[in-house]
VODOTI-979018 format. One line per 10 residues: number of its first residue (from 0); their letters; for each residue y, x, z of C-alpha. Coordinates in steps of 0.25 Angstrom, whole numbers, plus 5000, padded with zeros to 4 digits. Layout:
! VODOTI-979018
NUM	a	Y:X:Z | ...
//
This chain:
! VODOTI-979018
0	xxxxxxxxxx	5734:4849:4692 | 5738:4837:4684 | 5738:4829:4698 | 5745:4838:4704 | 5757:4837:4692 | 5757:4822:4694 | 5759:4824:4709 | 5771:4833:4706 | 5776:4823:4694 | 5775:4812:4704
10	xxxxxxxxxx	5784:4820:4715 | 5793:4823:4702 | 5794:4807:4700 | 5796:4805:4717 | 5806:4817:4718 | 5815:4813:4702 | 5816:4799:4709 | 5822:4802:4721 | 5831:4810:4714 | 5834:4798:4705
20	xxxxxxxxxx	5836:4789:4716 | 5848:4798:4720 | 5854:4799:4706 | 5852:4785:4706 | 5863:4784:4716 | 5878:4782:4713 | 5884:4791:4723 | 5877:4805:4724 | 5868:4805:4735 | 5868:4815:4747
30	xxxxxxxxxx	5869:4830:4741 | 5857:4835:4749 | 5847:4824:4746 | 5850:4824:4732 | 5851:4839:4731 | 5836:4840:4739 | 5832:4828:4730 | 5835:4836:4715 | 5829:4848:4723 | 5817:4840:4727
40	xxxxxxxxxx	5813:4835:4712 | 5818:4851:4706 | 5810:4858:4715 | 5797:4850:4710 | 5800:4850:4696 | 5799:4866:4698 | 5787:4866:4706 | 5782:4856:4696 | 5784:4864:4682 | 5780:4877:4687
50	xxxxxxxxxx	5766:4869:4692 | 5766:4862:4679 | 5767:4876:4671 | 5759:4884:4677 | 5745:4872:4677 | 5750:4865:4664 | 5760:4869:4656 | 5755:4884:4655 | 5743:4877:4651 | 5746:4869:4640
60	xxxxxxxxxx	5754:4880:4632 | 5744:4890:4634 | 5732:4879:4627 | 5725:4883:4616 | 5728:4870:4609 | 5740:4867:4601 | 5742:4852:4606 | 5740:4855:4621 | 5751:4866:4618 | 5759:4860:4611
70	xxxxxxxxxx	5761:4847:4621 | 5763:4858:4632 | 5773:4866:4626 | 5782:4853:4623 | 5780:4849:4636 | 5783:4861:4642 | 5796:4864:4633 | 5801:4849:4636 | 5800:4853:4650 | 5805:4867:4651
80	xxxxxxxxxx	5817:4860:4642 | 5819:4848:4655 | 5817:4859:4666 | 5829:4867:4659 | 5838:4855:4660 | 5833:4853:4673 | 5838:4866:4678 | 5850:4866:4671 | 5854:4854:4677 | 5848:4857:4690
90	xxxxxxxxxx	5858:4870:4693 | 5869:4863:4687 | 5870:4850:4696 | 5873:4856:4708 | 5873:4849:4722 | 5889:4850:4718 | 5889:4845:4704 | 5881:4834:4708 | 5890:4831:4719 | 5902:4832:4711
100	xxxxxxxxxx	5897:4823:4696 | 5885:4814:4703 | 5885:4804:4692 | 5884:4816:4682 | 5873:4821:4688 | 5866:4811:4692 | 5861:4804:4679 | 5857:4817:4670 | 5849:4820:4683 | 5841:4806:4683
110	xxxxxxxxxx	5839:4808:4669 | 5834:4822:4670 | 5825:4813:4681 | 5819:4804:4671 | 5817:4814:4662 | 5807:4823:4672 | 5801:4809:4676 | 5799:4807:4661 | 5793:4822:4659 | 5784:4819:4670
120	xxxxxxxxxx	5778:4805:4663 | 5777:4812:4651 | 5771:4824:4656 | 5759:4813:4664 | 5757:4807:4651 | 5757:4815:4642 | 5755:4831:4646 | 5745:4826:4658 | 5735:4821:4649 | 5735:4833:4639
130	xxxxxxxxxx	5730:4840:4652 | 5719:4831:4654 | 5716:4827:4639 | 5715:4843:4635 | 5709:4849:4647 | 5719:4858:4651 | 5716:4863:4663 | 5728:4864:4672 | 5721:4868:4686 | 5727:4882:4685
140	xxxxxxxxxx	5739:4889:4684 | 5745:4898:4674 | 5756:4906:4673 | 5769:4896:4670 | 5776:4896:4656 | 5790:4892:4664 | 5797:4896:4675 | 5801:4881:4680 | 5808:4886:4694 | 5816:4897:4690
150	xxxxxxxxxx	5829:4889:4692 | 5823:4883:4705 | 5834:4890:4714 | 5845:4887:4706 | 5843:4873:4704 | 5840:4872:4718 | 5853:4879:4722 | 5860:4870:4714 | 5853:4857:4718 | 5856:4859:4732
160	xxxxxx	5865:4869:4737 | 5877:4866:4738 | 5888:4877:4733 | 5897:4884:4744 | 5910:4880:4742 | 5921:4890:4746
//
């Protein structure tokens, strides 16, 4: 299972640069690439947190030692904290807002960016080797802790459709 989280963390990385590229333009790109592009890299991040809870997370909290839950439960909370932010500022840049203040938008959005890229790192060299070095197995699934795509629609809706305008 651990393969299978660095395939999704390297699809994080392709789908967070591609996004960057288009921040990384001074003029805001066209509004259906970029809206398919942040809705590209969200979509994952939701598949990818609810995989991750229900093979490791889950684990980790629920292990008899203290160390191992303890490194779980801070990693878990730093990320609930991140994914709430994430939301947040997912719903409120609409397709319009971003339209309307680009160069607002578009460097808290890079951060946030390099902020999931360095989540990811610290996640491969840190949390991925407790798996290994305290035998958790992580080849099952439990029941999740979080419910990581119960803001899917709305961040969706707001990523890319646009309002109806009378």
């Amino acid at each position: 299972m651990l393969e299978r989280m660095l395939l999704d963390h390297a699809v994080l990385r392709e789908r967070g640069e591609s996004l960057m590229a288009l921040l990384d333009r001074s003029e805001m790109p066209d509004q259906q690439l970029l809206a398919e592009t942040r809705w590209q890299l969200s979509g994952h991040v939701m598949q990818h947190l609810a995989l991750k809870d229900r093979y490791l997370y889950a684990k980790l909290l629920n292990d008899p030692r203290p160390h191992v839950r303890a490194i779980g439960e801070e990693f878990h909370q730093e990320l609930a904290a991140l994914y709430a932010d994430y939301c947040e500022q997912g719903k409120y840049w609409t397709q319009e807002r971003v339209a309307a203040e680009w160069e607002a938008y578009r460097h808290p959005a890079k951060a946030r960016i390099l902020a999931m890229f360095a989540r990811v790192e610290r996640e491969e060299t840190q949390l991925f080797p407790l798996v290994y070095d305290a035998s958790i197995d992580i080849s099952t699934q439990v029941p999740h802790s979080s419910n990581w795509a119960r803001e899917a629609f709305a961040i969706k809706d707001a990523m890319t459709k646009a309002s109806a305008r009378p």
